[in-house]
C-alpha positions as CSV (number, residue, x, y, z in Angstrom):
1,X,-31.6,-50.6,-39.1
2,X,-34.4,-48.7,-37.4
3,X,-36.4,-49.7,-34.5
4,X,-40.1,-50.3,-35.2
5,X,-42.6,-48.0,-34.1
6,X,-45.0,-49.6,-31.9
7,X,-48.3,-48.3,-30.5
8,X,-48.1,-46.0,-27.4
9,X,-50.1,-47.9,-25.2
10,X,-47.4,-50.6,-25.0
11,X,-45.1,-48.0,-23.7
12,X,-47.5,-47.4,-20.6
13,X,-47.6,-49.6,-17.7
14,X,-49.2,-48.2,-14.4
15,X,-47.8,-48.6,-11.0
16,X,-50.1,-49.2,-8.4
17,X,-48.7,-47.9,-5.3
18,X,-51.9,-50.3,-3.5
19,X,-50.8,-53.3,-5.2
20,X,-46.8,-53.5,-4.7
21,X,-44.6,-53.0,-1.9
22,X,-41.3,-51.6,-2.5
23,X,-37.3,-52.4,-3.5
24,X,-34.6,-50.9,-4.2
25,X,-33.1,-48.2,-1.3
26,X,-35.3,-47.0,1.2
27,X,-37.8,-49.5,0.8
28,X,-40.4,-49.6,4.1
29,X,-41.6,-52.7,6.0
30,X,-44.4,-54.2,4.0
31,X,-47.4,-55.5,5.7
32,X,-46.7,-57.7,9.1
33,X,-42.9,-57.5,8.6
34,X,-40.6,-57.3,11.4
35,X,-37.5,-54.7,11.8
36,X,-34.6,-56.3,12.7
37,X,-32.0,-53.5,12.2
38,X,-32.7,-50.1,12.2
39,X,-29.4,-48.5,13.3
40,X,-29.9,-48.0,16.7
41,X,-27.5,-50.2,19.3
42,X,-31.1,-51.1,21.5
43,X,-32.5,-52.6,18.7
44,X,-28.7,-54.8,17.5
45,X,-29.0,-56.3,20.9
46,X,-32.2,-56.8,21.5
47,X,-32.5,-58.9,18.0
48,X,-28.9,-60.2,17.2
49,X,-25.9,-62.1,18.6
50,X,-22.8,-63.5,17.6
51,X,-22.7,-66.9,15.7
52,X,-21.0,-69.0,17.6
53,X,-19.3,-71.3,14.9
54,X,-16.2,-72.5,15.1
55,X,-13.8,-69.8,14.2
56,X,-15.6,-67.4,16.9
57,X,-13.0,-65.2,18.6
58,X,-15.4,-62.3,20.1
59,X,-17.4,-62.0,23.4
60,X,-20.8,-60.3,23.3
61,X,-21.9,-57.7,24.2
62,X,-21.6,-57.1,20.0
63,X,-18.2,-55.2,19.6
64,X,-19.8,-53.7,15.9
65,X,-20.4,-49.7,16.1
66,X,-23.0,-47.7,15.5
67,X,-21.9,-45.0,13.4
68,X,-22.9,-42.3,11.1
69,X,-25.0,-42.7,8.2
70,X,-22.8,-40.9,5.5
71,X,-25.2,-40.8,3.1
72,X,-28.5,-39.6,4.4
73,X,-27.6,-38.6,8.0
74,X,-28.9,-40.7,11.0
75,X,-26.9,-43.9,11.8
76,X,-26.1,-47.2,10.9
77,X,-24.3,-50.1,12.2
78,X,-20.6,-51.2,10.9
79,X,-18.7,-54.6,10.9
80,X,-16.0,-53.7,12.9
81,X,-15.2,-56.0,15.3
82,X,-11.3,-56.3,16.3
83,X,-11.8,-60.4,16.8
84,X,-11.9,-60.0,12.8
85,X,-8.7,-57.7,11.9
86,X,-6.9,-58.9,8.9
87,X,-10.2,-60.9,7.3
88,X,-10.2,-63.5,10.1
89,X,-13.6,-65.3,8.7
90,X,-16.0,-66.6,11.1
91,X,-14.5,-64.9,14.3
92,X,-16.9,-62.1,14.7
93,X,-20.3,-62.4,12.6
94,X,-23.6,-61.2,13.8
95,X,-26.9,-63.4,13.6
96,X,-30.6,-63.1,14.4
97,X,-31.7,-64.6,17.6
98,X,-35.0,-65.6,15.5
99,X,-34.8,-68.3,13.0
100,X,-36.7,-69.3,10.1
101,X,-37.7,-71.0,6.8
102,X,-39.7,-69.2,3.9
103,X,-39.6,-65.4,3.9
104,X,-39.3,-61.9,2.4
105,X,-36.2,-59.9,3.2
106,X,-34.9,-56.4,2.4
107,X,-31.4,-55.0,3.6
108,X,-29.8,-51.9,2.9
109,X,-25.7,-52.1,2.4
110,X,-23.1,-49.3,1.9
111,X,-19.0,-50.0,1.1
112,X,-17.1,-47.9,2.7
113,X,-13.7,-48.8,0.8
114,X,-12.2,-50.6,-2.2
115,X,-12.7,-54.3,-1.8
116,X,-15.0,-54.0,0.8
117,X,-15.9,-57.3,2.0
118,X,-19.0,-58.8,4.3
119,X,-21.9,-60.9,3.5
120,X,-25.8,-62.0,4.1
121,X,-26.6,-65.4,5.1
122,X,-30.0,-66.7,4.3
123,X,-30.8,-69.5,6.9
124,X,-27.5,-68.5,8.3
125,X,-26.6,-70.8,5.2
126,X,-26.7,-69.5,1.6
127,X,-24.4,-66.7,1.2
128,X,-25.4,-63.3,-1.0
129,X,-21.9,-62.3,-1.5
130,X,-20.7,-58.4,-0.2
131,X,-18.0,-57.7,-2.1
132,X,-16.7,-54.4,-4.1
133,X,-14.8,-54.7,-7.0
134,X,-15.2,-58.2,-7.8
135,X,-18.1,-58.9,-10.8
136,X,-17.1,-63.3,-10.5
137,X,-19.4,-65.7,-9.3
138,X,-18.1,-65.1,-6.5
139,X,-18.4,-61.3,-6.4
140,X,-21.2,-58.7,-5.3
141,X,-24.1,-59.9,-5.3
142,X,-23.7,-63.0,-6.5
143,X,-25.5,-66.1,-5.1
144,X,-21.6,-67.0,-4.2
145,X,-20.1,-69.4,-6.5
146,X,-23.6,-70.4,-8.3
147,X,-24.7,-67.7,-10.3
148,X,-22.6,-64.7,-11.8
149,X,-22.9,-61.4,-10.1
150,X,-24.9,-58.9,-11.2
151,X,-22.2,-56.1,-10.8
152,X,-24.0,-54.2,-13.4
153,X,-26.9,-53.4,-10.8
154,X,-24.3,-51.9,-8.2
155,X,-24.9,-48.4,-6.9
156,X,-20.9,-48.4,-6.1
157,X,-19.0,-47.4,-3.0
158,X,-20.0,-44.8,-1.0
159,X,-23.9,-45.4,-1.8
160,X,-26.6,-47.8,-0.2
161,X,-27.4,-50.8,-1.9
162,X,-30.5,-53.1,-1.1
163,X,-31.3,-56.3,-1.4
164,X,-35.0,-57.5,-1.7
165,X,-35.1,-61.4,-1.2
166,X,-37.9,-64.3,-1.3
167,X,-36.7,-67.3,0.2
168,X,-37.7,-70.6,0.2
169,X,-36.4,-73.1,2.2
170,X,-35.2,-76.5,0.8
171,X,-37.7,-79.6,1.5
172,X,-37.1,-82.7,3.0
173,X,-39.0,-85.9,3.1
174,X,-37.8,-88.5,5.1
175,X,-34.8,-86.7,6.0
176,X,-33.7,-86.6,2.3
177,X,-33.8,-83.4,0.6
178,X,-36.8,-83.4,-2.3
179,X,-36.7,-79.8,-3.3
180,X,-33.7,-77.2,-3.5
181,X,-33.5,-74.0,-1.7
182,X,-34.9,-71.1,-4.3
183,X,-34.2,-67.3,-4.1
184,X,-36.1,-64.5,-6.4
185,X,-34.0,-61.8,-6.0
186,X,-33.6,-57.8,-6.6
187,X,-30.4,-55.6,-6.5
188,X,-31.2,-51.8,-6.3
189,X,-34.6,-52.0,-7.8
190,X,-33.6,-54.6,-10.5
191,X,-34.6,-58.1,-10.5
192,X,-31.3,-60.3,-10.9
193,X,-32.3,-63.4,-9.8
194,X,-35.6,-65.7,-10.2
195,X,-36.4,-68.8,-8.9
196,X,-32.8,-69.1,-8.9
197,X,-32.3,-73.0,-7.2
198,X,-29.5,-73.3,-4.7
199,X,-27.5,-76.2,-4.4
200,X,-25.0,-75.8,-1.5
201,X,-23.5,-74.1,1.3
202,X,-20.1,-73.0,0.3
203,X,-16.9,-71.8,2.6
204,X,-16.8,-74.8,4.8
205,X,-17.7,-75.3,8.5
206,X,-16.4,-71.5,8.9
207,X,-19.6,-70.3,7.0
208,X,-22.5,-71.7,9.1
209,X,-25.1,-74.3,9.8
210,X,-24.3,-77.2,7.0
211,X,-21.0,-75.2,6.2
212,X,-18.7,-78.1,7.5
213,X,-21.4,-81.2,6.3
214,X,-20.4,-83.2,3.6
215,X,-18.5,-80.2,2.0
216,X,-21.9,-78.0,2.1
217,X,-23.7,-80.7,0.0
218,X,-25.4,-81.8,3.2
219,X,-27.8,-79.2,3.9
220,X,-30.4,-80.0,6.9
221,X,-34.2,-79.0,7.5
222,X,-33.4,-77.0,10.2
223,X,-34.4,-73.3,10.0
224,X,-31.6,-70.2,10.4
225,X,-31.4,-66.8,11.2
226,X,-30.3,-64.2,8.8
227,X,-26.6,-63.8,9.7
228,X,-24.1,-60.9,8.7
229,X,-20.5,-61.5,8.0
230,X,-17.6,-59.5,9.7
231,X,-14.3,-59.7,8.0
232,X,-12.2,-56.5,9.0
233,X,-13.9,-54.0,6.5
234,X,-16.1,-50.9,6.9
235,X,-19.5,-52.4,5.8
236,X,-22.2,-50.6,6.9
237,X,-25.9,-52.3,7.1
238,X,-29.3,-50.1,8.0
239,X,-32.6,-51.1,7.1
240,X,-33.1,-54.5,7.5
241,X,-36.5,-56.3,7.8
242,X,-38.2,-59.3,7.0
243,X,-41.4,-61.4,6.8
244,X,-41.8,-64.9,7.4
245,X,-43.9,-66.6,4.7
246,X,-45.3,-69.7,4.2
247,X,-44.5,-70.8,0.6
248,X,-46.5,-74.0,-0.3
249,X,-45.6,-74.7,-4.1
250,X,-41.8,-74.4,-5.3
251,X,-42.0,-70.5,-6.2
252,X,-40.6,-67.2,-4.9
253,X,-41.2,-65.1,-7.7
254,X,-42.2,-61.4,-7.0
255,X,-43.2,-58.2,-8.5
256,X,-42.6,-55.3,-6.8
257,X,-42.1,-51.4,-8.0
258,X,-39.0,-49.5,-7.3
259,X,-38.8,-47.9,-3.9
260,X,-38.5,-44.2,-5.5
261,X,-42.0,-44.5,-6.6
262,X,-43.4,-44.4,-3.0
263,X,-42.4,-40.9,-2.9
264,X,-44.7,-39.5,-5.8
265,X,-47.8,-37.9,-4.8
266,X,-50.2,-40.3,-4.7
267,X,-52.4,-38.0,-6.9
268,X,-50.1,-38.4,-10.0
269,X,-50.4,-41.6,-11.8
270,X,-47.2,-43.2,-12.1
271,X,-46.4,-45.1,-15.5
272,X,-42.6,-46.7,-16.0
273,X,-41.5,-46.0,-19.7
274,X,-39.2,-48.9,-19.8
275,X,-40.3,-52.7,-19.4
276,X,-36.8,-54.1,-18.7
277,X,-36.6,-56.3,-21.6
278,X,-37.1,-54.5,-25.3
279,X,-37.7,-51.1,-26.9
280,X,-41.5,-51.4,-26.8
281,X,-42.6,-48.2,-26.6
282,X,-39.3,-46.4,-28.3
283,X,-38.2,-45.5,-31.4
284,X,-34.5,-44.6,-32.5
285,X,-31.3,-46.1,-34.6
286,X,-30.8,-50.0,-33.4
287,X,-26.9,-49.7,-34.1
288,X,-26.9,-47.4,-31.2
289,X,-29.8,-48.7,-28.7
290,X,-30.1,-52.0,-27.1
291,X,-31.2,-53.4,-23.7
292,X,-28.6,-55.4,-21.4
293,X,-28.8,-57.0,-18.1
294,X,-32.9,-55.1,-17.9
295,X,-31.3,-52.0,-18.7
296,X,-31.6,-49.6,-21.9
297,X,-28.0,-49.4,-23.6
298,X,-26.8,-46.5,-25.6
299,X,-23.3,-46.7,-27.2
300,X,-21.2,-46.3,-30.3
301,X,-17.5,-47.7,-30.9
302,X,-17.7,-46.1,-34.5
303,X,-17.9,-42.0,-35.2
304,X,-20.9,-40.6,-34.5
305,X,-21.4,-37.8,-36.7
306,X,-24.6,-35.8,-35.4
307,X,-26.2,-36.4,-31.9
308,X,-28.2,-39.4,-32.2
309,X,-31.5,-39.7,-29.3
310,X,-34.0,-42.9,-28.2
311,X,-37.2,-41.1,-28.6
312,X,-40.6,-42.2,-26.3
313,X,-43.2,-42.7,-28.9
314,X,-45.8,-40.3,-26.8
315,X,-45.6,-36.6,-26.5
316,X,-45.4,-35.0,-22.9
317,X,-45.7,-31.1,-21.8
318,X,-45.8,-31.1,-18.3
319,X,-44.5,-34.3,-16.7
320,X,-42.3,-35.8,-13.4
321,X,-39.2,-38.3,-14.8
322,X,-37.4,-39.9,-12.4
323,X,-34.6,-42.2,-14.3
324,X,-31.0,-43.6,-13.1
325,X,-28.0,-43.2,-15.7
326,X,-25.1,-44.6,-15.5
327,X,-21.6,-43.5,-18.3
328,X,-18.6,-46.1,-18.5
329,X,-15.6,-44.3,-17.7
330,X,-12.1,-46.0,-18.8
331,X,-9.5,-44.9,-20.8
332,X,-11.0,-46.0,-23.9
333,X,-13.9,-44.1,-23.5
334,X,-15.1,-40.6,-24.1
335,X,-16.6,-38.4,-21.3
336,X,-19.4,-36.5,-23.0
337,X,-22.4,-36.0,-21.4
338,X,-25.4,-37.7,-22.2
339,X,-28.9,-35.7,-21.3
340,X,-32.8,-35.5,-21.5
341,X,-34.0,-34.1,-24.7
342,X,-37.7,-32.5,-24.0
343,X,-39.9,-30.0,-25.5
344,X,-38.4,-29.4,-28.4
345,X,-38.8,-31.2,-31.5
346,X,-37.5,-34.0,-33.4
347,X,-35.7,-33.6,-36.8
348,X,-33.3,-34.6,-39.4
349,X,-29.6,-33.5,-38.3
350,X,-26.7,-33.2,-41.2
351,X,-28.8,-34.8,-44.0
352,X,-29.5,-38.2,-42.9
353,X,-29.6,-38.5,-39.7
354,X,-33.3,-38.9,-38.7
355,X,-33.1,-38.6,-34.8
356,X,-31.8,-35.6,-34.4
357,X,-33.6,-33.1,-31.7
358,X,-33.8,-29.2,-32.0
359,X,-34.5,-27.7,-28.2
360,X,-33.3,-27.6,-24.5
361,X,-31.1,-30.8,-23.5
362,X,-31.2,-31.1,-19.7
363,X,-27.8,-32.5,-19.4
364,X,-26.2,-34.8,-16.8
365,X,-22.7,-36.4,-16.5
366,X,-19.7,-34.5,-17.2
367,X,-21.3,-31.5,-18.0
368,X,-25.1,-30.2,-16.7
369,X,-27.4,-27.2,-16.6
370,X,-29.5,-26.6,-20.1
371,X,-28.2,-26.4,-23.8
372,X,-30.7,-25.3,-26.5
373,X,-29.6,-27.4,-29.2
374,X,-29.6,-25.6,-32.8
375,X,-31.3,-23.0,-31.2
376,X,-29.5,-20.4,-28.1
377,X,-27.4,-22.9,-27.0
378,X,-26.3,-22.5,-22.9
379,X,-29.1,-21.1,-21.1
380,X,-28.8,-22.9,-18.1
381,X,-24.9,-22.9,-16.3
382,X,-23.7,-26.3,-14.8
383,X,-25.1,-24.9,-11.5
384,X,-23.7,-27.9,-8.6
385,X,-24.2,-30.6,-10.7
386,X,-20.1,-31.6,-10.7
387,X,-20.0,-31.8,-7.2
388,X,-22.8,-34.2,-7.0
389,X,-22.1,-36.5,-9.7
390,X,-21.6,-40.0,-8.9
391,X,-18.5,-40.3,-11.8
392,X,-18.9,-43.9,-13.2
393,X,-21.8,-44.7,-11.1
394,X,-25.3,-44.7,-10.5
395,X,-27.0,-41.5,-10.7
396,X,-30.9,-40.4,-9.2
397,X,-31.7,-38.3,-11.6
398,X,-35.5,-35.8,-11.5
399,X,-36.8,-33.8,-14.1
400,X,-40.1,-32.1,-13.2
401,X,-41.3,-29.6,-16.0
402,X,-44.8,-27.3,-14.7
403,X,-45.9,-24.7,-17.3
404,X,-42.5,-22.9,-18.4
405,X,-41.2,-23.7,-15.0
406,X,-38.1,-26.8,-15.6
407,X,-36.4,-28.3,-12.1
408,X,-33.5,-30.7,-12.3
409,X,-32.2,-32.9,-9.6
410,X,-29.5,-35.4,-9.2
411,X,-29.0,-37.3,-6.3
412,X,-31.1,-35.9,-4.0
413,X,-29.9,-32.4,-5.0
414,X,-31.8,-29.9,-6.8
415,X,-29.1,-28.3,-10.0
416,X,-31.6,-25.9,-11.3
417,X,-34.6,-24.3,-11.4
418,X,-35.3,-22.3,-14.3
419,X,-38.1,-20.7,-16.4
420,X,-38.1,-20.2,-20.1
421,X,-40.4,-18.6,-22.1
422,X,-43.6,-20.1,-23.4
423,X,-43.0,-20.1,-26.8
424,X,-39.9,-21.8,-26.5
425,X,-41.5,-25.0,-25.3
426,X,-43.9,-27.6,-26.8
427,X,-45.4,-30.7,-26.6
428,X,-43.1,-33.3,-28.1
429,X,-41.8,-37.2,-27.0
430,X,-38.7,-37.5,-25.1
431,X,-35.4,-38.4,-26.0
432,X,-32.5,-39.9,-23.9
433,X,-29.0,-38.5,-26.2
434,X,-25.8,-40.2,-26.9
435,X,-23.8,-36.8,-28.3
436,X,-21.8,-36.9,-31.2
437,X,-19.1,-38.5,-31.1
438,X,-15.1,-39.9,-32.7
439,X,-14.4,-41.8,-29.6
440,X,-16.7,-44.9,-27.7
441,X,-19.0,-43.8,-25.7
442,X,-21.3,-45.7,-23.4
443,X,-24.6,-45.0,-21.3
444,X,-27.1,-47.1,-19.2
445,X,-30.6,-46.3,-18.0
446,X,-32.9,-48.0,-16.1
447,X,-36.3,-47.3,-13.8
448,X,-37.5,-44.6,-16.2
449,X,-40.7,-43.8,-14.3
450,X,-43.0,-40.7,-15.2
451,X,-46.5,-39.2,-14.4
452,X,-48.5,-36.7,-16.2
453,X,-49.3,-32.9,-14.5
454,X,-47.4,-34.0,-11.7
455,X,-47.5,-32.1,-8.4
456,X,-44.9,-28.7,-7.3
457,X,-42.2,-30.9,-5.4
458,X,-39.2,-33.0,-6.1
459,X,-39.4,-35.9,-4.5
460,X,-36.1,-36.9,-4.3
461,X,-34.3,-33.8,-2.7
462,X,-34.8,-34.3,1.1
463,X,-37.0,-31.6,2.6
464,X,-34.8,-29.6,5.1
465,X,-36.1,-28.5,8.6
């Protein structure tokens, strides 16, 4: 069964920088929103304090740390309080000093250690559940113990995660409640939740304000800050800000582009190749290709006999692709690499299969640098790529192709920069590869962005002073 081809112009959907604030990691205040954590201790005390509830065991000032940003330098602030040692819930959680009711929220999150465990309290009241390892209702991500979590958006330990948030407060007329609390939701750049009505506070009177009323059934009008939970593990939080908002009709749905896109010039005009939901745009074998959970799907638990590739209906010579890949690793499944096919050309491998691809394959995950398929094979080593690899994970990954000129990046590190000759390279549409194969084999993708004639820098490797 073949996927259909479909006309290009369904492939292409512009992002207007002008028109859409950001999610996902590194995401800036939008428009009138207020910082409330931006790593520094001046700025924890000056905006949070302890909750006060009744399992409180600390004594400000706030015994968190400020500590180092791992990840991108800088510094963040950590839930380690000594009132919490050993999980003690409630004894030592952080809170704003502001309260409120509707609003937008972003906060940035990295898990330091297996099972990591914190939280964020909307209103000081609905939990968004911190939690490594666990993929339950009650796990990462999850609206805790209403919704399942979406563990398949998870950037993994080690990396910052974001959440981007609309919330809007239940309603209340005559002291009765008349309309349930609804979140819209993002995880890393993906939308996981929408209009998602919450019915309770869960964890008792331990978890904040309604906790403890009529088993966290009886939730109040009464606004809340946005509270962080302390129990005993290194969670580290950066980032946080938020806008109050004003939501008249029962609906917090939003539509905002990936924070990565912020960085591209704004003279290239940014188009995402992937809608979230089908194959529009894509042609390739259906056995192999699907989309899951807003994200494409390529796998195989049968043999796969000759390299098989999801090809972008549109040709592109000198482009800017910024994608994040993902390869299951267990013991059932194979570690092959998986990789960019580009201009080359499409063609029939061994006889009958029709998506085959003869030219460079920019490859990432368990093996990297540049294979010319049916052609020279290795012309580009592996380079650093290894060491930067994010095994089982989420990885950044930039291709940015000038003339003969090819870059590759991968989490914010440049792996090669190479230039071919001209003849070697054409026009031709784009291919994402799941390799031949006897064993399973499974990849994700997701925020495939690209732009056309795209400007001499890669925007995701830090510059360095």
């Amino acid at each position: 069964m073949l996927i259909p081809r479909l006309l290009c112009a369904s492939l292409i959907i512009l992002i207007s920088s002008e028109a859409f604030a950001d999610v996902g990691v590194g995401a800036k205040p939008i428009d009138g929103a207020e910082m409330l954590l931006d790593g520094s201790r001046e700025m924890l005390d000056a905006k949070w304090t302890y909750w006060q509830g009744p399992g409180f065991r600390s004594s400000l000032p706030i015994k968190w740390k400020v500590v180092n940003d791992p990840v991108d330098g800088g510094n963040a602030i950590q839930t380690d309080d000594p009132a919490a040692a050993g999980g003690r819930f409630g004894a030592a959680d952080i809170v704003t000093k502001d309260e409120y009711r509707d609003f937008r929220l972003h906060v940035e999150l990295l898990i330091m250690n297996p099972g990591g465990n914190s939280g964020v309290y909307l209103q000081n009241r609905h939990e968004i559940q911190v939690l490594d390892g666990d993929n339950t209702p009650h796990g990462m991500a999850a609206i805790i113990n209403e919704g399942e979590s979406p563990y398949y958006a998870y950037n993994g330990r080690g990396a910052w995660n974001a959440y981007d948030v609309v919330f809007r407060a239940a309603r209340f007329k005559d002291g009765k409640r008349t309309e349930k609390a609804r979140v819209t939701m993002y995880f890393n750049g993906q939308k996981v939740q929408t209009n998602f009505e919450i019915n309770q506070v869960w964890g008792g009177p331990n978890s904040g304000i309604d906790g403890g009323n009529d088993g966290g059934k009886g939730i109040t009008d009464t606004p809340g800050g946005i509270k962080l939970q302390c129990e005993g593990h290194d969670v580290r939080y950066r980032n946080i800000w938020i806008k109050k908002l004003q939501l008249e009709s029962p609906d917090t749905d939003f539509n905002e582009s990936p924070a990565v896109a912020s960085r591209v010039p704004h003279s290239e005009k940014l188009q995402t190749l992937f809608n979230g939901k089908d194959l529009s745009g894509w042609k390739g074998d259906a056995s192999r290709w699907s989309v899951t959970n807003g994200m494409i799907r390529g796998g195989n638990d049968d043999k796969v006999p000759s390299s098989t590739y999801l090809f972008t209906e549109q040709p592109y010579r000198n482009f800017r692709l910024l994608m994040e890949v993902r390869q299951t690793m267990s013991e059932r499944h194979s570690t092959m690499h998986s990789a960019v096919a580009a201009l080359g050309e499409q063609f029939t491998d061994q006889g009958d299969n029709a998506w085959g691809f003869k030219g460079p394959l920019l490859m990432f995950c368990h093996d990297w640098g540049i294979w010319d398929a049916h052609r020279r094979n290795r012309v580009v080593p592996v380079g650093d790529g290894p060491k930067v690899e994010r095994k089982g994970e989420w990885n950044q990954i930039e291709i940015l192709v000038r003339g003969e000129r090819i870059r590759f990046a991968a989490n914010g590190h440049e792996i090669f920069d190479f230039t071919d000759k001209a003849e070697m390279l054409k026009s031709c549409p784009i291919g994402l590869q799941l390799h031949s194969n006897d064993r399973p084999q499974e990849y994700h993708f997701r925020t495939i962005l690209l732009s056309e004639n795209p400007e001499d820098v890669l925007v995701t490797v830090p510059t360095r002073k």
